[in-house]
C-alpha positions as CSV (number, residue, x, y, z in Angstrom):
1,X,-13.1,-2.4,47.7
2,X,-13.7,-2.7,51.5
3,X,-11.5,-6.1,53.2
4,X,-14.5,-7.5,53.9
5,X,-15.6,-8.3,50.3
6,X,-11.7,-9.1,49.7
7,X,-11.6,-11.6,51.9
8,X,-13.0,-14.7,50.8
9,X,-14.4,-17.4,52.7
10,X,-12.8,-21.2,52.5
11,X,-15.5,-23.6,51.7
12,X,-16.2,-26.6,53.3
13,X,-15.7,-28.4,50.4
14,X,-12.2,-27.4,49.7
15,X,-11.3,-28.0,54.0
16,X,-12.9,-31.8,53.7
17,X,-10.4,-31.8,50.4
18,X,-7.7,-30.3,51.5
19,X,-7.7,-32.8,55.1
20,X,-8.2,-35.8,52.7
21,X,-5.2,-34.6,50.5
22,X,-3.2,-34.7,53.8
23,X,-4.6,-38.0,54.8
24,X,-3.3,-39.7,51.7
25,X,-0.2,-37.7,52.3
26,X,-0.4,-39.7,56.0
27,X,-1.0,-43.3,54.7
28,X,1.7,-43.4,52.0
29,X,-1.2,-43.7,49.1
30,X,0.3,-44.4,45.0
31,X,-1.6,-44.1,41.7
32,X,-4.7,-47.0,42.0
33,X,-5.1,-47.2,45.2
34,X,-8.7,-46.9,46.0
35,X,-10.1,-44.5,49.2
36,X,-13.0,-45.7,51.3
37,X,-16.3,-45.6,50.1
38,X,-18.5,-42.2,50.1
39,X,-20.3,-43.6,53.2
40,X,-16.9,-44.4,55.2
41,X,-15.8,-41.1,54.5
42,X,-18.8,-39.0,56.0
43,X,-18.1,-40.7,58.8
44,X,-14.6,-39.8,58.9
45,X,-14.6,-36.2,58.5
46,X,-17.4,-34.2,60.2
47,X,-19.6,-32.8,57.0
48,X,-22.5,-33.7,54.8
49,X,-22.8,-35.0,51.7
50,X,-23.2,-32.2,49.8
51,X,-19.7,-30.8,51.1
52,X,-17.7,-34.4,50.6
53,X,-18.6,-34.6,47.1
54,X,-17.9,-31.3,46.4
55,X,-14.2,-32.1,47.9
56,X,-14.0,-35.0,45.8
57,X,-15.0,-33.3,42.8
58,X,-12.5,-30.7,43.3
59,X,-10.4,-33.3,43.9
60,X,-11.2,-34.8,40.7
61,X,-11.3,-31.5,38.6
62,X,-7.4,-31.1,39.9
63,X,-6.2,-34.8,38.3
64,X,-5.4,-35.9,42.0
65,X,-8.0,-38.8,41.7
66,X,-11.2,-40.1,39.8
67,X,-14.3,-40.6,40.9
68,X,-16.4,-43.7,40.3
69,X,-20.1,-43.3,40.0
70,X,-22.3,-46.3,41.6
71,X,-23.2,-47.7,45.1
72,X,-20.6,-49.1,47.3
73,X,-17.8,-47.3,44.5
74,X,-14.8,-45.6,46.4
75,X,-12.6,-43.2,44.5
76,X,-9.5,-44.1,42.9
77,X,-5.9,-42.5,43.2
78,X,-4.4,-41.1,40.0
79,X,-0.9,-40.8,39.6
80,X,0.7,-37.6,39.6
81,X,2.5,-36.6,36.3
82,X,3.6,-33.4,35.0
83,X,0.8,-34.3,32.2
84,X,-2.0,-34.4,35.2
85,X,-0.6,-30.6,36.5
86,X,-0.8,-29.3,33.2
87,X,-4.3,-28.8,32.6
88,X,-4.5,-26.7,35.9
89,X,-1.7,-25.1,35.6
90,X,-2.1,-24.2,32.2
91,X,-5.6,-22.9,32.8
92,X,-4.3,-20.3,36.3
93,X,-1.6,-19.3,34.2
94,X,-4.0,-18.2,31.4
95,X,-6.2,-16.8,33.8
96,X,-3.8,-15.1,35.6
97,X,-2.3,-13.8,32.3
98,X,1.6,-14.8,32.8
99,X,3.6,-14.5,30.4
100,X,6.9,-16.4,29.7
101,X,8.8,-13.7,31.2
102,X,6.8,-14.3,34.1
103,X,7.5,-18.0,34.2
104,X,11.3,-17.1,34.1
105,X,11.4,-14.9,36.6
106,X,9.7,-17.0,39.4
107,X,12.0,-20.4,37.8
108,X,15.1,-19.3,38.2
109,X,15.3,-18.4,42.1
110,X,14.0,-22.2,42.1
111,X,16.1,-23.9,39.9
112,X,19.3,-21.8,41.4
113,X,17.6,-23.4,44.7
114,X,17.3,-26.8,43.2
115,X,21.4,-26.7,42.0
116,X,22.5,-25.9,45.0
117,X,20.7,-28.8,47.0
118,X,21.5,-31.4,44.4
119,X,25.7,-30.1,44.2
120,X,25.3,-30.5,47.6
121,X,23.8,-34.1,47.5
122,X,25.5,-35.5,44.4
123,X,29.4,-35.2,43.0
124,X,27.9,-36.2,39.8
125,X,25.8,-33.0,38.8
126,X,28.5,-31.0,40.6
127,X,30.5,-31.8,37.4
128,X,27.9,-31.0,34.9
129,X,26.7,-28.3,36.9
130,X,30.5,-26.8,36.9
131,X,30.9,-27.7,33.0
132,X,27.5,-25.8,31.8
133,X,29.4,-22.6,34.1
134,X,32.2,-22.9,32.4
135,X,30.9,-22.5,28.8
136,X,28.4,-20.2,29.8
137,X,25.5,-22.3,29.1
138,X,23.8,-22.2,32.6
139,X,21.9,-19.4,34.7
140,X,24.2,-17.3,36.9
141,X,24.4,-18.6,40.3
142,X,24.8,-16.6,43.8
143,X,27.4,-19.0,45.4
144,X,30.2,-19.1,42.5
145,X,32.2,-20.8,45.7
146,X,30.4,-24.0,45.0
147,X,31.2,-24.3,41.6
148,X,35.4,-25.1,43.0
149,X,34.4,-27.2,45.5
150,X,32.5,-29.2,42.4
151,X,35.8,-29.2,40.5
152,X,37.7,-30.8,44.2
153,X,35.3,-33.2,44.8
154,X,35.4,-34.3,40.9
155,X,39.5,-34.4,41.0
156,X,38.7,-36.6,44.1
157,X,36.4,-38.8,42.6
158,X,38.8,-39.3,39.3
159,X,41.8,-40.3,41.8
């Protein structure tokens, strides 16, 4: 297979989606609030219409917002849940044919990640963090140093 037919080509559609994704990032937007309308939008962001509603059905297609049919209608925010990701994920893990042992393998770095920014952050889960260690209960972690300074900062916190 040569690079060139490896190398695929970014559609306009999913460039106009992916600059309105980072627009809503921009303005702060939550679950029901409503975009501008189709017409306020092509004159936003340098495409045709063809290409804008291909971004907002891709848009729509990934549970990020829902599109209301109609003149004058502007799309709608949806919230994002772990039961709007599913779908998608569910269907590029299938495709992609993971398996669970898959799934572990790329969790754990990020949940080892994730423990060590939240002991860091909160005394709190430093003490359940340090009591699922202890009985064995939790994932191996790289930096077994953090698991005493857990146990200080909890004997400081009982004091």
């Amino acid at each position: 297979m040569t690079l060139r037919r490896r190398l695929r080509l970014v559609k306009t559609g999913e460039l106009i989606a992916q600059e309105i994704v980072s627009d809503m990032r921009a303005a702060r937007v939550r679950g029901g609030d409503v975009l501008q309308t189709e017409t306020l939008m092509l004159r936003q962001y340098p495409t045709g219409r063809a290409s804008l509603r291909q971004a907002l059905r891709l848009l729509e297609a990934c549970g990020v917002l829902r599109v209301r049919s109609g003149s004058g209608r502007a799309p709608v925010i949806s919230a994002v849940t772990p039961a709007s990701v599913a779908p998608l994920m569910s269907t590029f893990l299938s495709l992609s044919h993971a398996t669970y042992a898959d799934l572990h393998d790329f969790l754990l770095p990020v949940e080892m990640r994730l423990d060590r920014m939240a002991i860091a952050t909160n005394p709190v889960y430093c003490l359940i963090v340090g009591s699922l260690r202890l009985i064995g209960n939790a994932h191996p972690t790289d930096a077994p140093d953090q698991t005493v300074t857990c146990y200080k900062e909890a004997a400081r916190l009982q004091a």
